[in-house]
mmCIF file as gemmi writes it, N, C-alpha and C atoms, coordinates in Angstrom:
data_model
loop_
_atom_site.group_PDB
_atom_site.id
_atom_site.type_symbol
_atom_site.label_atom_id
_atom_site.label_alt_id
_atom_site.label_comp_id
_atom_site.label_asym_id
_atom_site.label_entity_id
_atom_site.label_seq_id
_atom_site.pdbx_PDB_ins_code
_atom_site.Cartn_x
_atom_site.Cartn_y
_atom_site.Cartn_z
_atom_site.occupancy
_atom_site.B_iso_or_equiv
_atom_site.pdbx_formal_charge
_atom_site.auth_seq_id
_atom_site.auth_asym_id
_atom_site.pdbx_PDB_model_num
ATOM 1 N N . UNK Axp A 1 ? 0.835 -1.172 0 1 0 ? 1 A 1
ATOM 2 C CA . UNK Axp A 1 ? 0 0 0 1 0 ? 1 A 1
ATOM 3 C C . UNK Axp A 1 ? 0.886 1.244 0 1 0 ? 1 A 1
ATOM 4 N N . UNK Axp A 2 ? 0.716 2.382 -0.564 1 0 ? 2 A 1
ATOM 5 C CA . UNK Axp A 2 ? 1.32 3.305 -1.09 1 0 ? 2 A 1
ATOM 6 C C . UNK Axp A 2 ? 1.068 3.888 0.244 1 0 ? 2 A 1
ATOM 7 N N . UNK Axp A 3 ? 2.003 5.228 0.445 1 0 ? 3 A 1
ATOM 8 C CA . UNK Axp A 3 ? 2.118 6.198 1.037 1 0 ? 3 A 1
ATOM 9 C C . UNK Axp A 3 ? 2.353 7.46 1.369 1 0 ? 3 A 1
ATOM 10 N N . UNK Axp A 4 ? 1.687 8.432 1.447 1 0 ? 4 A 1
ATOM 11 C CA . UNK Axp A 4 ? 1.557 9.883 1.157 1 0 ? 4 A 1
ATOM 12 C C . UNK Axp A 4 ? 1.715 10.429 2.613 1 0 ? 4 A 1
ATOM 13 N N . UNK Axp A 5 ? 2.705 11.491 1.904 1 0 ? 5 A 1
ATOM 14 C CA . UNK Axp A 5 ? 2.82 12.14 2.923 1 0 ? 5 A 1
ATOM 15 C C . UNK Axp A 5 ? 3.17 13.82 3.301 1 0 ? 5 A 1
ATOM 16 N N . UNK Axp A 6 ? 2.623 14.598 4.01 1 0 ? 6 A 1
ATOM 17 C CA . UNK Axp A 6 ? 2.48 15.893 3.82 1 0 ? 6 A 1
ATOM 18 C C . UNK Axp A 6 ? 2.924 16.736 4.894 1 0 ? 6 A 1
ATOM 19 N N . UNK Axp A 7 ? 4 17.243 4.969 1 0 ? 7 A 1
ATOM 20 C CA . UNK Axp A 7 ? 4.888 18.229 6.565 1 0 ? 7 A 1
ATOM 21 C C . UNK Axp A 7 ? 4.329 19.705 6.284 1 0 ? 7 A 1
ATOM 22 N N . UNK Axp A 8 ? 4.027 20.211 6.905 1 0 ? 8 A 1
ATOM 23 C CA . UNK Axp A 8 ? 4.004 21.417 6.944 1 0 ? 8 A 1
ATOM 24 C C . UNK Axp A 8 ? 5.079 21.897 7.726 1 0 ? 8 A 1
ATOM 25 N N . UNK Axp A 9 ? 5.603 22.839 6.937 1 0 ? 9 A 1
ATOM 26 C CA . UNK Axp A 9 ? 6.824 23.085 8.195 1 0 ? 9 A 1
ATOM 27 C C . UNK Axp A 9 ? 7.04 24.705 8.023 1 0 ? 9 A 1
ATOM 28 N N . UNK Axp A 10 ? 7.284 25.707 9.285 1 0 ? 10 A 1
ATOM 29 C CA . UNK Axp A 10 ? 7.498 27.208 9.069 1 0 ? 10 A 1
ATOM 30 C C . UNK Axp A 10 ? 9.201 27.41 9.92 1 0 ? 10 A 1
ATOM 31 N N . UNK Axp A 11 ? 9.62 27.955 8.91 1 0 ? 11 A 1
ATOM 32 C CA . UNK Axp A 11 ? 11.228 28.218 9.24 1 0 ? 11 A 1
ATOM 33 C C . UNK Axp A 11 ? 11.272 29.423 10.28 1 0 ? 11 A 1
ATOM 34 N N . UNK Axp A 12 ? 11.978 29.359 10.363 1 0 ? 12 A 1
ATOM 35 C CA . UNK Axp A 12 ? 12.363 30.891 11.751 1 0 ? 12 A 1
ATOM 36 C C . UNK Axp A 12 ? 12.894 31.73 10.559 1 0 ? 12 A 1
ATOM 37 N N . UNK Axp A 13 ? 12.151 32.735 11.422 1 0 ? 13 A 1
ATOM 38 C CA . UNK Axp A 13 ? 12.05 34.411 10.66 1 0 ? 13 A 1
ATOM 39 C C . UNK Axp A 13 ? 13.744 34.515 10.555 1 0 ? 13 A 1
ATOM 40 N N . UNK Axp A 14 ? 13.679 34.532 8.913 1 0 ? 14 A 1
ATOM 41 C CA . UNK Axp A 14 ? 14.419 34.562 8.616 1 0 ? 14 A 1
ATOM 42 C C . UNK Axp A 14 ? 15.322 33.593 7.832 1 0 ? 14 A 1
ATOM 43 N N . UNK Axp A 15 ? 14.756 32.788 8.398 1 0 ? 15 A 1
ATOM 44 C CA . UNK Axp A 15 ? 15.677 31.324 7.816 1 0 ? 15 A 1
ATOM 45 C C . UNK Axp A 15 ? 15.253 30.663 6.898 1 0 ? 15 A 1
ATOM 46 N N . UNK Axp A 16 ? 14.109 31.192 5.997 1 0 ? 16 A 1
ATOM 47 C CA . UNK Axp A 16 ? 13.613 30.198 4.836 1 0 ? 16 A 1
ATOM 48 C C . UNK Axp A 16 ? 14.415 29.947 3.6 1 0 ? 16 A 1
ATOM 49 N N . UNK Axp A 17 ? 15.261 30.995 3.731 1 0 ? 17 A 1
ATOM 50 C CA . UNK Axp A 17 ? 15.875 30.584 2.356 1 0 ? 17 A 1
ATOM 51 C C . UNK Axp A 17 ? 17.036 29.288 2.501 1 0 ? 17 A 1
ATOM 52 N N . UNK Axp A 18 ? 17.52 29.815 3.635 1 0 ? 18 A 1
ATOM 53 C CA . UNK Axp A 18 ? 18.643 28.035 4.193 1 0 ? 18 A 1
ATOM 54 C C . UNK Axp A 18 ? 17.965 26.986 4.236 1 0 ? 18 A 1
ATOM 55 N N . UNK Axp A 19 ? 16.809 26.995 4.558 1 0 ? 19 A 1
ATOM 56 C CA . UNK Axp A 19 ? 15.754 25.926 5.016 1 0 ? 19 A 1
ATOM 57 C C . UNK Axp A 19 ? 15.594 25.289 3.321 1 0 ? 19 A 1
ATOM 58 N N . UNK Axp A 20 ? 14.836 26.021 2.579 1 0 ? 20 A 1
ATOM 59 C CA . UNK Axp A 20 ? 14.795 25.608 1.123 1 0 ? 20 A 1
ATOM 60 C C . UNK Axp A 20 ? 15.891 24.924 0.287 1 0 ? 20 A 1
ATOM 61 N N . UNK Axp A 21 ? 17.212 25.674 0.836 1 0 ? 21 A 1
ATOM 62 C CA . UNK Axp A 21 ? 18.431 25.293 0.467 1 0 ? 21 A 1
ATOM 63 C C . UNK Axp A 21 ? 19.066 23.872 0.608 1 0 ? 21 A 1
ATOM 64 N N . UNK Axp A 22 ? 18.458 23.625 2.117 1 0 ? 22 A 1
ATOM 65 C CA . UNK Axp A 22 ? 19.053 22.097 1.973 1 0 ? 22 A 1
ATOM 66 C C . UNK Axp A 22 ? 18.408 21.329 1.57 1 0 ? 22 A 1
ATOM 67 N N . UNK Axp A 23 ? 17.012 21.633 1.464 1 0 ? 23 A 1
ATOM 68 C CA . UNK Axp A 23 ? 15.643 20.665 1.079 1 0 ? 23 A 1
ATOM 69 C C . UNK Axp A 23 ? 16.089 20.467 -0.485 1 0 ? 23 A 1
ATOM 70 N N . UNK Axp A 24 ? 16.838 21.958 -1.241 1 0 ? 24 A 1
ATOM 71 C CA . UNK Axp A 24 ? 17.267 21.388 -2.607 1 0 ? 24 A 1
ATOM 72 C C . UNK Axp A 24 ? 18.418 20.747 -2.874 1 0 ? 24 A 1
ATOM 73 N N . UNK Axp A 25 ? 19.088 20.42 -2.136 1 0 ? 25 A 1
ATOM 74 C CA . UNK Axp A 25 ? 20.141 20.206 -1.708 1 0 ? 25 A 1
ATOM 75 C C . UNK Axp A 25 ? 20.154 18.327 -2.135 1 0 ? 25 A 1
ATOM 76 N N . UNK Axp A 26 ? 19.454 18.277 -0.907 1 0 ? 26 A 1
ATOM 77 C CA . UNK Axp A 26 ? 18.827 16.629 -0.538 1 0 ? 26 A 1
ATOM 78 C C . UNK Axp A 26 ? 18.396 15.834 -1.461 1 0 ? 26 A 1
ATOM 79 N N . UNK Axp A 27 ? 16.742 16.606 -2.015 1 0 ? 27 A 1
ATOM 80 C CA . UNK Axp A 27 ? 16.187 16.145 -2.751 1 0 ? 27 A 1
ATOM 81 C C . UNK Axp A 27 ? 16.291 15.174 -3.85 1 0 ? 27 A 1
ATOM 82 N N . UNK Axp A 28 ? 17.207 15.574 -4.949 1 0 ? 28 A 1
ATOM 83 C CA . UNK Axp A 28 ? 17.433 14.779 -6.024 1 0 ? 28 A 1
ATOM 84 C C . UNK Axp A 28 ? 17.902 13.19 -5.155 1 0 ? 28 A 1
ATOM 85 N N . UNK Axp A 29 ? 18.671 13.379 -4.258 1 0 ? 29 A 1
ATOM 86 C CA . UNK Axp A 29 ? 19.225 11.936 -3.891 1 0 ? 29 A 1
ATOM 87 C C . UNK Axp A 29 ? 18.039 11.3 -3.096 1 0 ? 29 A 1
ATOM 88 N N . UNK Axp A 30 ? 17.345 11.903 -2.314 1 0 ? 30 A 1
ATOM 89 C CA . UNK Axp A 30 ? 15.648 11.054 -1.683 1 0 ? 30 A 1
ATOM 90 C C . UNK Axp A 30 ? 15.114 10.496 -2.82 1 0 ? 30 A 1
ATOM 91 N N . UNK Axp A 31 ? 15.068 11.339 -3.941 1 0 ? 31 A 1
ATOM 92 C CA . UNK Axp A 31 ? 14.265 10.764 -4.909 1 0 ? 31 A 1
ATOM 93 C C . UNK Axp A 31 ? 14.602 9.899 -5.501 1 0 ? 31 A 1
ATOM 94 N N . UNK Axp A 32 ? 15.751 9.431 -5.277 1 0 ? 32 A 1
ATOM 95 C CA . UNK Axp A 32 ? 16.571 7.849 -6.085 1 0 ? 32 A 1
ATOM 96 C C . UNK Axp A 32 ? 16.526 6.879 -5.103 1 0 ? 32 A 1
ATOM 97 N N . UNK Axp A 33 ? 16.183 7.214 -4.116 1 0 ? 33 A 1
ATOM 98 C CA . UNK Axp A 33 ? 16.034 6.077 -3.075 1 0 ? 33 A 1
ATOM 99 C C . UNK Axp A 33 ? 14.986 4.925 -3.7 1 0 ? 33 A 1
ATOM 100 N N . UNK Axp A 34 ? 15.684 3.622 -3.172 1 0 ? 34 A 1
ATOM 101 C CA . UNK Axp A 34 ? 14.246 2.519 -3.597 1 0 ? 34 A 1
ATOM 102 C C . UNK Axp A 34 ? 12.768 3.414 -3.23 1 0 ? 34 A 1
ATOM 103 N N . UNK Axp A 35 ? 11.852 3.048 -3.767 1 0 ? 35 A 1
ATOM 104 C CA . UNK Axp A 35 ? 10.033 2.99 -3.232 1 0 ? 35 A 1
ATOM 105 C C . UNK Axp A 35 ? 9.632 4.553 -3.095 1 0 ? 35 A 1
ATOM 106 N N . UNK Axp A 36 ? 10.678 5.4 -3.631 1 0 ? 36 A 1
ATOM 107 C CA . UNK Axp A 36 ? 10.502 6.814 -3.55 1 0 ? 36 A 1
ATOM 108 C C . UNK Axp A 36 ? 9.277 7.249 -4.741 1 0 ? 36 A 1
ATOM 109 N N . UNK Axp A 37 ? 8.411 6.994 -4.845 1 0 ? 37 A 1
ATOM 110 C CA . UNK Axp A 37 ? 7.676 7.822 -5.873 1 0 ? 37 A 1
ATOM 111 C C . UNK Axp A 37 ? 7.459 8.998 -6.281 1 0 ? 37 A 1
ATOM 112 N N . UNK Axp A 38 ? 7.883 9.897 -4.79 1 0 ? 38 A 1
ATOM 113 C CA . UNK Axp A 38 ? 7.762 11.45 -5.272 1 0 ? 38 A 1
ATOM 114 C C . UNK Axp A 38 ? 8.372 11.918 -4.268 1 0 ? 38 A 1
ATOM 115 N N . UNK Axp A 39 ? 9.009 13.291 -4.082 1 0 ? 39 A 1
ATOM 116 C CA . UNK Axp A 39 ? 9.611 13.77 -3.093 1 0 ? 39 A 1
ATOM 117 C C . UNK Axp A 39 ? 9.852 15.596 -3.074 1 0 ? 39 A 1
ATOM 118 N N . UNK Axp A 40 ? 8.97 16.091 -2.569 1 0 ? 40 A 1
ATOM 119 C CA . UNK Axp A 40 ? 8.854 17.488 -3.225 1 0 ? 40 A 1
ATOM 120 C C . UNK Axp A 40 ? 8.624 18.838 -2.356 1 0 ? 40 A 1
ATOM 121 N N . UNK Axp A 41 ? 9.557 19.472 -2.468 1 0 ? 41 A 1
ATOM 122 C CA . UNK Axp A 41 ? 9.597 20.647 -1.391 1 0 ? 41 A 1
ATOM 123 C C . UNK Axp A 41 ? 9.074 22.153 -1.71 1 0 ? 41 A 1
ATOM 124 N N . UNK Axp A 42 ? 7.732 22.538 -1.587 1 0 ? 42 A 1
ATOM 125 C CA . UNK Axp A 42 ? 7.297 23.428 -1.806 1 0 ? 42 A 1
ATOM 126 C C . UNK Axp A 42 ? 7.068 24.71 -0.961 1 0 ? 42 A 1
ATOM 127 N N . UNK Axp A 43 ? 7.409 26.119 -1.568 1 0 ? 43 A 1
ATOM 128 C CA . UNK Axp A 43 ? 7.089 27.078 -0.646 1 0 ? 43 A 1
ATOM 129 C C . UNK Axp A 43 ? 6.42 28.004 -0.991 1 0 ? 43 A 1
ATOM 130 N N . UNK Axp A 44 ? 5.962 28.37 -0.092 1 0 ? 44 A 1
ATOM 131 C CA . UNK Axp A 44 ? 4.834 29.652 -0.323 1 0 ? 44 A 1
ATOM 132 C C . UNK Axp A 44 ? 4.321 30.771 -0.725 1 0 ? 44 A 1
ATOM 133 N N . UNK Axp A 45 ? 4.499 31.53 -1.445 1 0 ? 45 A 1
ATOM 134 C CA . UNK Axp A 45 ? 4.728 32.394 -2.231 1 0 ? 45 A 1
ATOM 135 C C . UNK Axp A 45 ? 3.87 33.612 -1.267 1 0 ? 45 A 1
ATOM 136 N N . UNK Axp A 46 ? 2.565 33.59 -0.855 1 0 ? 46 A 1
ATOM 137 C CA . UNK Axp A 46 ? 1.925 34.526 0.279 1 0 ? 46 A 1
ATOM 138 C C . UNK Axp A 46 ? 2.87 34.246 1.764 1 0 ? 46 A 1
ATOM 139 N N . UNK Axp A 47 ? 3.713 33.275 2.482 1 0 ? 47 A 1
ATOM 140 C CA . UNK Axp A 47 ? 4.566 33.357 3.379 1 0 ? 47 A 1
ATOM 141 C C . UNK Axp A 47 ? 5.803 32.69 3.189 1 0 ? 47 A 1
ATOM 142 N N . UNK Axp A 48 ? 6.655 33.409 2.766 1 0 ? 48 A 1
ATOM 143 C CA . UNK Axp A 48 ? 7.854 33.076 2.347 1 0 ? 48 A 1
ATOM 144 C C . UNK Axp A 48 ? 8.518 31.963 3.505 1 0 ? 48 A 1
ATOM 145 N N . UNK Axp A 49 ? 8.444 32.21 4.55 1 0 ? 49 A 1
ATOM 146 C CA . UNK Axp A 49 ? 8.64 31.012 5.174 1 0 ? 49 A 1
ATOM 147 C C . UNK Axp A 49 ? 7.958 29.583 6.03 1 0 ? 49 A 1
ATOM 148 N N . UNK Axp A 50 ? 7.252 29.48 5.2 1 0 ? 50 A 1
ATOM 149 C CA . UNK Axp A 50 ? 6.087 28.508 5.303 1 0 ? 50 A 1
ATOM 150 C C . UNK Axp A 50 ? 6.282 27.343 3.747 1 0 ? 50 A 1
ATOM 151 N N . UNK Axp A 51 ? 6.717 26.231 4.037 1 0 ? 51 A 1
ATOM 152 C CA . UNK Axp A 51 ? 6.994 25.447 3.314 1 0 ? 51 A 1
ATOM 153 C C . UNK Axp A 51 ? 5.965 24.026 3.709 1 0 ? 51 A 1
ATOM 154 N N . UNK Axp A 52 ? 5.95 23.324 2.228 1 0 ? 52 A 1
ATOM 155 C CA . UNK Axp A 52 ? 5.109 22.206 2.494 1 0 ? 52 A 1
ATOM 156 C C . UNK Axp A 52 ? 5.695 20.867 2.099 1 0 ? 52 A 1
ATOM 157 N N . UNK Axp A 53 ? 6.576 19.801 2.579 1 0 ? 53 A 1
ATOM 158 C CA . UNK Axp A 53 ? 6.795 18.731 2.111 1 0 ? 53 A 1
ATOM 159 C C . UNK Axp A 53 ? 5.653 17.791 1.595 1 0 ? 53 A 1
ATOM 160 N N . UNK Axp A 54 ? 6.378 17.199 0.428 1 0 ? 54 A 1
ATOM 161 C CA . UNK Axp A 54 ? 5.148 16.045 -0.042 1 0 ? 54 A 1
ATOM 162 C C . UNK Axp A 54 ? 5.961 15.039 -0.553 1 0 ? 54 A 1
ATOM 163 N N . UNK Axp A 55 ? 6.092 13.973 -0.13 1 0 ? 55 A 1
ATOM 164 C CA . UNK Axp A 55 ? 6.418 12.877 -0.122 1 0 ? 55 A 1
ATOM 165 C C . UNK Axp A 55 ? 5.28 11.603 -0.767 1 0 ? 55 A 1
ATOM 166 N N . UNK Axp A 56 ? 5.783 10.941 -1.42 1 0 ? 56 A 1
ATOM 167 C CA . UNK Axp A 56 ? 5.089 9.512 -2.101 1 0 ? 56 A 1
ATOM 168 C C . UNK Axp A 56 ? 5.902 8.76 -1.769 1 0 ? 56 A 1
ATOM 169 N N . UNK Axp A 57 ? 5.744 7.401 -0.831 1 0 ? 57 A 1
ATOM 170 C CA . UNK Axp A 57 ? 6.149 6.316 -1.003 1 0 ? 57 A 1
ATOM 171 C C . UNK Axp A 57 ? 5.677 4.827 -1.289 1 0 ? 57 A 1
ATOM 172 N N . UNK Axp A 58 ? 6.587 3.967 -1.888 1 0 ? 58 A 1
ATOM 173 C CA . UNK Axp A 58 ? 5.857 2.798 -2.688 1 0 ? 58 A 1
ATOM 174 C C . UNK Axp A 58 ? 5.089 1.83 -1.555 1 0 ? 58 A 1
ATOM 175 N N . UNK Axp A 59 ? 5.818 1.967 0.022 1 0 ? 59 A 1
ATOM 176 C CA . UNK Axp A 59 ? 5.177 1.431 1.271 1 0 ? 59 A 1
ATOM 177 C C . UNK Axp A 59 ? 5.792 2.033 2.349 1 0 ? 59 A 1
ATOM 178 N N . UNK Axp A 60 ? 5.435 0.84 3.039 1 0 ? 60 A 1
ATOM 179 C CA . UNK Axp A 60 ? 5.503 1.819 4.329 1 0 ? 60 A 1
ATOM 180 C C . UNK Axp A 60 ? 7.368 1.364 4.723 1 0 ? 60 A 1
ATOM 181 N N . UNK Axp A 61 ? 7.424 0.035 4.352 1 0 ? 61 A 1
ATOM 182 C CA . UNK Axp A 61 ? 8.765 -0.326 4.571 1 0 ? 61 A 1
ATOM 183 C C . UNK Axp A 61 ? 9.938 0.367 3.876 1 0 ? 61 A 1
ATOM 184 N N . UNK Axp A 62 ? 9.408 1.264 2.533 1 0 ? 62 A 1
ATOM 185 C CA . UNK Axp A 62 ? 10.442 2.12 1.694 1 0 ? 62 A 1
ATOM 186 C C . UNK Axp A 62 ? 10.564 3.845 3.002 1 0 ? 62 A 1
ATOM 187 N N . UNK Axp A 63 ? 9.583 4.131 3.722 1 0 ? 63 A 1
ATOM 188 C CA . UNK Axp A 63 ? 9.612 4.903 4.407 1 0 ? 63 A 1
ATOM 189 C C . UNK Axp A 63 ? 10.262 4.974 5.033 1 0 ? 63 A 1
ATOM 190 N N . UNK Axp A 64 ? 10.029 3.728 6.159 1 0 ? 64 A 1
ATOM 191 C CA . UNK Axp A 64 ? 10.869 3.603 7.252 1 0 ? 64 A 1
ATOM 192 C C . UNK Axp A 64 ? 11.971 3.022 6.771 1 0 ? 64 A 1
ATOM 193 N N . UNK Axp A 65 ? 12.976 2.624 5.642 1 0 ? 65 A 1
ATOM 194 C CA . UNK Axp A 65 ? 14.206 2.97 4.962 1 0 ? 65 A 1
ATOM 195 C C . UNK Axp A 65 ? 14.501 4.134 4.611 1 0 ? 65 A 1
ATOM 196 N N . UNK Axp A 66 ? 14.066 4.968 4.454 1 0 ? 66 A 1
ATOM 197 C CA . UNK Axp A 66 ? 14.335 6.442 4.179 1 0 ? 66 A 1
ATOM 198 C C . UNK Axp A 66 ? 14.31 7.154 5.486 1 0 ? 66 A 1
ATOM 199 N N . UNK Axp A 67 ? 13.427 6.765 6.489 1 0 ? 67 A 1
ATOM 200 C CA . UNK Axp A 67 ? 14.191 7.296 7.842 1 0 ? 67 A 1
ATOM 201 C C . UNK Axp A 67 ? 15.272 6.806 8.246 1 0 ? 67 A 1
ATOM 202 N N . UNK Axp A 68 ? 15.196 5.999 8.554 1 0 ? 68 A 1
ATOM 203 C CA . UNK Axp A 68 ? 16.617 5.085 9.049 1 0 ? 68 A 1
ATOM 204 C C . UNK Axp A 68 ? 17.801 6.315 8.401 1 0 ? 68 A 1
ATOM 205 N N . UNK Axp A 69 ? 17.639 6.065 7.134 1 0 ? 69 A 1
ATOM 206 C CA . UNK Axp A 69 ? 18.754 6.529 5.942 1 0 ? 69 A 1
ATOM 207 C C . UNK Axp A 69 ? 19.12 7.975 6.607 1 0 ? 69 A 1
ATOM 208 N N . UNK Axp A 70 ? 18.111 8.654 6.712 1 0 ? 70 A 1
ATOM 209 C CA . UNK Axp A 70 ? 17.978 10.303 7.322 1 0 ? 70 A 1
ATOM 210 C C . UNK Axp A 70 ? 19.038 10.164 8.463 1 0 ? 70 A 1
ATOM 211 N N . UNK Axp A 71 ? 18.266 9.379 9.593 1 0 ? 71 A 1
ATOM 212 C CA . UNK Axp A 71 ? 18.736 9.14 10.675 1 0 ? 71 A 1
ATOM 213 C C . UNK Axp A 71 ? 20.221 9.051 10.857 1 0 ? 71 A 1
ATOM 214 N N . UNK Axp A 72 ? 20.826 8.368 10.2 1 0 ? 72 A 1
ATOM 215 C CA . UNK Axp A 72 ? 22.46 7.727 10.179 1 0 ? 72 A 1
ATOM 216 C C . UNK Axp A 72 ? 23.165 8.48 9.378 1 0 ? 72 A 1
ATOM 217 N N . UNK Axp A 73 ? 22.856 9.056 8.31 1 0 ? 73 A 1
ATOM 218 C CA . UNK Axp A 73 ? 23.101 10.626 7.733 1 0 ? 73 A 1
ATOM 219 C C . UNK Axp A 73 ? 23.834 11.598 8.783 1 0 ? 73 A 1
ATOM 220 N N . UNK Axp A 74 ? 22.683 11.752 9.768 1 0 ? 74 A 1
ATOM 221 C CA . UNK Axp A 74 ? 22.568 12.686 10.779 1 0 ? 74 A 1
ATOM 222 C C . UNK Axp A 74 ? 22.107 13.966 10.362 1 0 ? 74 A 1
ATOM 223 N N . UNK Axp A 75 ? 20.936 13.521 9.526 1 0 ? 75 A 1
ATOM 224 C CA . UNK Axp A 75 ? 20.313 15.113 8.556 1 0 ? 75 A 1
ATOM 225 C C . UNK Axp A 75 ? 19.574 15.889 10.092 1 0 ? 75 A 1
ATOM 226 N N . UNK Axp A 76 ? 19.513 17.145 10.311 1 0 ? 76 A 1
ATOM 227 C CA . UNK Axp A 76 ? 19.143 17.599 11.208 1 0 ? 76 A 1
ATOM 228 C C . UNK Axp A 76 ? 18.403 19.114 10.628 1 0 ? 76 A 1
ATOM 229 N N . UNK Axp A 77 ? 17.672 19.627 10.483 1 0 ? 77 A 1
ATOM 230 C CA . UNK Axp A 77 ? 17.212 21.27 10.095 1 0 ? 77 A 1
ATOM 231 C C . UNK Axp A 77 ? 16.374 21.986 11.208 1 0 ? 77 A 1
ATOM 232 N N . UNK Axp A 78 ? 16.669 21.241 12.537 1 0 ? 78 A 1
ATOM 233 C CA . UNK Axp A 78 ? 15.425 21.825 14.042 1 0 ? 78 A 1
ATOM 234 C C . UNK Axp A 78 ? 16.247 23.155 13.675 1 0 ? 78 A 1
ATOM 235 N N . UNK Axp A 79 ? 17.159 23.675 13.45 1 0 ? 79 A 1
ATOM 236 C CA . UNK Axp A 79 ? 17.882 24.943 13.721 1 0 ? 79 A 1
ATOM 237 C C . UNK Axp A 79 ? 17.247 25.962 12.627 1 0 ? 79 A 1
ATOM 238 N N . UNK Axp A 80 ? 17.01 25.474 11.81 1 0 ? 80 A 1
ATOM 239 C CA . UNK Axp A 80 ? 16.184 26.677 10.872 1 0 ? 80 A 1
ATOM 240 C C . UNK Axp A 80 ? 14.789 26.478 10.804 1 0 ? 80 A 1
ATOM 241 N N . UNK Axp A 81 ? 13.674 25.351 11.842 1 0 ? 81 A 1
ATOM 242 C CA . UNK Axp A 81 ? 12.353 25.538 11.932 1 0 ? 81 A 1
ATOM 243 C C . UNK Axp A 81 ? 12.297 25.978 13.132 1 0 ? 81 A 1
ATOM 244 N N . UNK Axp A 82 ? 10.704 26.335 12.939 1 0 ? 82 A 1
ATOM 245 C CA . UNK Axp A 82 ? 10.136 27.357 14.214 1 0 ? 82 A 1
ATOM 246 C C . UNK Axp A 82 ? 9.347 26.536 14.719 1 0 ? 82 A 1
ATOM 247 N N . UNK Axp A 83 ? 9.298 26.203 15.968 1 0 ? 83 A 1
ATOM 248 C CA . UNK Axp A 83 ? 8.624 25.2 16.568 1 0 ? 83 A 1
ATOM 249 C C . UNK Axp A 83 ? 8.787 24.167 16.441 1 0 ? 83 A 1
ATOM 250 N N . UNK Axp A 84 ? 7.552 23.032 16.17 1 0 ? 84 A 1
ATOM 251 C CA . UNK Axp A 84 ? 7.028 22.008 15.359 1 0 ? 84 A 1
ATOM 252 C C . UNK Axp A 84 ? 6.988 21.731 14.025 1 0 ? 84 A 1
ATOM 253 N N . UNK Axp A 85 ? 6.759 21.096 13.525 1 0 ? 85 A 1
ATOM 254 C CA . UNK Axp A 85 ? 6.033 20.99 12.1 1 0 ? 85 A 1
ATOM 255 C C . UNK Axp A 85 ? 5.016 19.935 12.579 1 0 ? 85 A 1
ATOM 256 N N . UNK Axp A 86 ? 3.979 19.98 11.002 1 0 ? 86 A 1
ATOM 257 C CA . UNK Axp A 86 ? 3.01 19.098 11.497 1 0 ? 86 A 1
ATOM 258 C C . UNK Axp A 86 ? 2.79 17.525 10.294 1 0 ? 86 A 1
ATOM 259 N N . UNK Axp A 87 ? 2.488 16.397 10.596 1 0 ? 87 A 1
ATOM 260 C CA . UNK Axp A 87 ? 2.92 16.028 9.326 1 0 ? 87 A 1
ATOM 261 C C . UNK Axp A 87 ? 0.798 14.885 9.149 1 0 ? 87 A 1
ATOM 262 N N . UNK Axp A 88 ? 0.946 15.064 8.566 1 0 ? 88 A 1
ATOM 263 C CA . UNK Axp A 88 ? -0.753 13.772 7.655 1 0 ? 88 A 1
ATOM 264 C C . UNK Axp A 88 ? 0.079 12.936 6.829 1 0 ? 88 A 1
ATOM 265 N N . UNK Axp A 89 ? -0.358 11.644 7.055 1 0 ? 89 A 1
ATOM 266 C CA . UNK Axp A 89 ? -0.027 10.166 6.32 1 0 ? 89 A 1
ATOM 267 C C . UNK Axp A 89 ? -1.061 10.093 5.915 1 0 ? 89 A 1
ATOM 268 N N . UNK Axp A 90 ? -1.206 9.651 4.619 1 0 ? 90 A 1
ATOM 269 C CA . UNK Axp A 90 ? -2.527 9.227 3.941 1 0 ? 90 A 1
ATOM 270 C C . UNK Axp A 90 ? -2.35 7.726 2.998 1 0 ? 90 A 1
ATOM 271 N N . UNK Axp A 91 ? -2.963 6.73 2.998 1 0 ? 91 A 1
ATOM 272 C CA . UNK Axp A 91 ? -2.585 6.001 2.825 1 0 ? 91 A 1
ATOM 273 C C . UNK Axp A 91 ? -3.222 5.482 1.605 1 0 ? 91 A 1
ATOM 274 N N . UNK Axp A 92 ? -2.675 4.993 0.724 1 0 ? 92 A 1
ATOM 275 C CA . UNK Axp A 92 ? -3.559 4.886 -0.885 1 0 ? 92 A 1
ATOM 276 C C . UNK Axp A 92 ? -3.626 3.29 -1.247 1 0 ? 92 A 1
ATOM 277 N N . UNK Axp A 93 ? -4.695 2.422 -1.631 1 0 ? 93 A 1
ATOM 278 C CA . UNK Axp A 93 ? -4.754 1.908 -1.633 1 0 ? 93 A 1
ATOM 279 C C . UNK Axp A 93 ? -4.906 1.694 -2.894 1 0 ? 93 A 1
């Protein structure tokens, strides 16, 4: 079963453009990962620092390989978000 997935995330005043930066940074190589179907970092054009991840994966086991992967990386960006982010799994059958 496929897997969708959607972050909302708002950078600290100020920090959206670094924030975007590594997200373009990253990207092309998430998207070669096995079970990656889509991987896509969008921002806001009415709040410049208000960005929306969208993620497709082929399951749930290509996911939790792509965390892991994150994880041992040691990818980290808490320093250029504000707060939280919030994230919806949607699951496609």
């Amino acid at each position: 079963m496929a897997i969708w997935m959607n972050v909302f995330i708002e950078a600290k005043e100020g920090r959206g453009n670094e924030l975007a930066q590594s997200y373009a940074e990253r990207c092309p190589d998430i998207r070669n990962e096995p079970g990656c179907n889509q991987f896509e970092f969008y921002r806001s054009i009415e709040r410049p620092d208000f960005f929306i991840l969208h993620e497709e994966w082929a399951d749930e086991a290509a996911l939790d390989a792509h965390r892991l992967l994150t994880q041992q990386q040691g990818v980290d960006t808490s320093h250029l978000r504000k707060g939280t982010h919030h994230r919806e799994y949607i699951s496609v059958s």
